[in-house]
C-alpha positions, 0 to 999 in steps of 0.5 A, a space after each residue: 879419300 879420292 882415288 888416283 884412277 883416272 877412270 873411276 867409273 871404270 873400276 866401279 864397273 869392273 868390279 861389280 862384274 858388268 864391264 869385261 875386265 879386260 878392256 884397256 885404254 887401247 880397246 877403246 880404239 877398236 872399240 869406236 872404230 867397230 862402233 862405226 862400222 855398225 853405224 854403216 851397216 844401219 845406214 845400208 840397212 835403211 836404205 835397203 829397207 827405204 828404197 823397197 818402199 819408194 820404188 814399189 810405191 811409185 805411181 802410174 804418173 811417176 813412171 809416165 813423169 820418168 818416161 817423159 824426163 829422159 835422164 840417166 838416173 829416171 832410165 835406171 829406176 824405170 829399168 828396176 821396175 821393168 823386172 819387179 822380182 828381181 829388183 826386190 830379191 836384190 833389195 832382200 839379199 842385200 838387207 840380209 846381208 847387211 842385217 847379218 853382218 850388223 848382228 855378227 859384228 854388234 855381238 863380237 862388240 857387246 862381248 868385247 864391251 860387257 861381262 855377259 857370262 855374269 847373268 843369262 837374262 843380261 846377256 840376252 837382254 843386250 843381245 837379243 833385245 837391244 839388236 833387234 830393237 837397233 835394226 827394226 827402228 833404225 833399219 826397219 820402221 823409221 826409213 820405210 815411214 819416210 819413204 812414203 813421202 819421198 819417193 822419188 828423191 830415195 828412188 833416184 839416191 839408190 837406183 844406181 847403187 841397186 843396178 849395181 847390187 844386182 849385178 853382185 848378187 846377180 848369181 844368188 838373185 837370178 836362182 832365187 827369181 826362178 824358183 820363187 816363179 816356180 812355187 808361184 805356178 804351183 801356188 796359182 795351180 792349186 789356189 782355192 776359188 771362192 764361189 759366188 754361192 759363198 760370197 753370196 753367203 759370206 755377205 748374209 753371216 757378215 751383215 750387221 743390222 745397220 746394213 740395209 737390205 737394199 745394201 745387201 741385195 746390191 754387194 750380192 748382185 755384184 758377186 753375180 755379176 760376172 756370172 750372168 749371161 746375156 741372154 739371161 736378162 734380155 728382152 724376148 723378141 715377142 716382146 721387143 717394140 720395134 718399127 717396120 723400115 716400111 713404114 711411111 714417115 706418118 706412121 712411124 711418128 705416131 706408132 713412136 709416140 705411141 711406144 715412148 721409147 728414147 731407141 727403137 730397133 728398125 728391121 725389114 720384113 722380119 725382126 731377123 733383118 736388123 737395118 739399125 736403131 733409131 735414136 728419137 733425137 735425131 727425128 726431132 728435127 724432122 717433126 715437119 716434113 713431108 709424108 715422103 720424108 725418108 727417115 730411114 736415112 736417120 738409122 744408126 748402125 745396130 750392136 750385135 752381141 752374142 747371147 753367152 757373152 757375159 754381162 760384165 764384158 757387155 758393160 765394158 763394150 757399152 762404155 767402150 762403144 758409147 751404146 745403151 742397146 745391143 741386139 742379140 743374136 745366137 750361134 746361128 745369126 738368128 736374131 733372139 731380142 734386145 738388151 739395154 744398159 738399163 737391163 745390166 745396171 738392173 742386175 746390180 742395183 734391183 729394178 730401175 724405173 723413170 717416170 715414163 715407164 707405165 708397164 705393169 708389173 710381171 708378177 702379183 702376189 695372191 698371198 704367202 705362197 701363191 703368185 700369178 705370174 706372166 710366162 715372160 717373166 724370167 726364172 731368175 726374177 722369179 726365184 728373187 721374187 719367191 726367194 729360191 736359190 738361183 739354181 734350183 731350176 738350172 736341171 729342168 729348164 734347158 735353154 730357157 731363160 723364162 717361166 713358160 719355156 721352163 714349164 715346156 721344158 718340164 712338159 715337152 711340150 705347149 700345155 693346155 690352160 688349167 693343166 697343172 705341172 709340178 717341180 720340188 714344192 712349187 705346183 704351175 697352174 697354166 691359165 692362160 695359153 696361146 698357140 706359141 706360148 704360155 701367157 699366165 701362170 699361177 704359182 703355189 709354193 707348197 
């Protein structure tokens, strides 16, 4: 038989217990209303939530674009980015505020829709799951995945209700912008430095087989990177190529086809008197003139840099300068050798050699563990070459920055050929020597 009720599903609800039994045709008013209400708090919530997103994923372009488009709305959204950290604490405290209230609210009507006393797991399934699952889909992940890709038009809908919000939580807003900048100089005071010895080490756990040896050798160089010195990949000025400004335009020709140097430093008297850098390009046009040619006139101006100023800066001033060659000068103004763009790129991609360059290696190997070395070579060569750790000679070398000032270091003073001078496993033999340097050195690796 049918029944009268006019809400049949109603009553087969309420007796099985699920609906609250004391809901009435009146209930139902306040229920929508509510309902509405909750729909509100999920629109605030994603637009909270989508604001956060487009305001910090503008680019430099758009703030330029903003900059240039003078407008009240581009003036509120540039005034929000000048103060990141208060912008996104009022985007925070409004969010919360608003989840809050949608959670406070949602429960008072689930309880006023359901029977939730009938079954613990019911209650917390519509509780807990279907709360959570509204905000996080609805307030979270849908509006910040389309924020993405408009930016700007979400950024010029919420710029003046933010300006507005800020100023409403400007009492909660500014306490918290304080004391989270307070944690965050204990944080940076306290914050763990990683070495380049465990970057270094990181990059050798952490490479698999397909990463070659040529790949590994060049993340390590730049882990190091900022860590050199100039005056640890210079060139010596016993062994800087460089022409007398004396010199008659004849001479200075052939002693440039001789050196077949693209720059050549120029000096007068001694290499302390630095009087420019001469671009071979420039005396090209000149290939003809007469012995009396004053070249001279041909010099650039030379870049002096410190010996300590560390090789990454000396990168940025290259390109910022548009120089391949700096003289290298120390504390005293003495003049101490030459550095190249190619000498700092080398520090990074290995040995860096054209079809021009004829200069013989500084280094032979006799076997496993023997080496004839020139003294010029540099330690830091040398420990790639024989696979020491880079520190292992910094207490024993001093100022030096080759083998044979090491080795002076370690004897204090010029040693004869054949002496032999020992540190940890290696054993020096000196074989060749002159009245100012070592020349030639045998290196055994015990």
């Amino acid at each position: 038989m049918l029944s009268d009720d006019p809400y049949p599903s109603q009553l087969i609800l309420q007796v099985s217990g699920i609906l609250n039994p004391k809901l009435t045709n009146e209930s139902y008013f306040y229920l929508a209303g509510t309902f509405l209400f909750m729909v509100v708090l999920v629109a605030l919530s994603a637009l909270f939530s989508a604001s956060e997103n487009a305001l910090f994923s503008l680019s430099g372009k758009d703030k330029e674009d903003l900059k240039e488009n003078y407008s009240p709305v581009n003036q509120a959204i540039l005034k929000l980015l000048s103060q990141p950290k208060k912008l996104l604490a009022t985007i925070l405290v409004g969010n919360n505020f608003v989840n809050v209230t949608f959670v406070i609210i949602s429960s008072i009507w689930l309880e006023s829709i359901f029977n939730l006393a009938v079954d613990p797991i019911f209650d917390f399934a519509i509780k807990v799951i279907t709360v959570t699952f509204t905000l996080l889909l609805f307030g979270e992940v849908v509006p910040k995945v389309y924020a993405y890709g408009k930016n700007m038009a979400i950024a010029r809908l919420m710029a003046f209700p933010l300006l507005f919000f800020h100023k409403l939580f400007a009492w909660l807003v500014i306490p918290m912008v304080k004391f989270t900048s307070l944690i965050d100089k204990r944080v940076r005071v306290h914050e763990h430095t990683v070495s380049a010895d465990e970057l270094t080490h990181a990059i050798d756990i952490t490479s698999d087989k397909t990463t070659g040896q040529q790949e590994k050798e060049i993340l390590k160089g730049i882990v190091n990177f900022g860590n050199k010195s100039v005056r640890q990949i210079m060139r010596g000025r016993v062994d800087v190529a460089a022409l007398d400004a004396d010199m008659p335009f004849g001479i200075m020709l052939k002693k440039v086809n001789e050196l077949g140097y693209s720059r050549l430093p120029v000096y007068r008297e001694t290499f302390d008197n630095i009087q420019g850098i001469l671009y071979i390009k420039e005396v090209l046009p000149h290939l003809y003139e007469a012995e009396n040619f004053n070249w001279q006139t041909l010099l650039k101006p030379a870049f002096f840099v410190p010996d300590n100023k560390r090789i990454d800066l000396l990168l940025s001033e290259f390109q910022e300068e548009r120089m391949h060659m700096a003289i290298v000068v120390d504390e005293y103004g003495g003049k101490l050798g030459i550095v190249t763009m190619e000498d700092v790129l080398e520090e990074i991609f290995g040995e860096i050699n054209d079809e021009f360059d004829e200069e013989p290696p500084n280094y032979s190997r006799i076997d496993h563990n023997k080496y004839v070395i020139e003294g010029k070579l540099l330690i830091m060569d040398f420990c790639k070459i024989t696979g020491t750790d880079d520190n292992f000679f910094d207490n024993v070398k001093g100022s030096s920055e080759t083998v044979g000032g090491m080795l002076m270091e370690l004897a204090g003073r010029i040693p004869a050929a054949g002496e032999t001078i020992k540190h940890g496993n290696f054993s020096f033999t000196i074989e060749s020597v002159d009245n100012r340097r070592i020349k030639r050195i045998k290196a055994d690796i015990t």
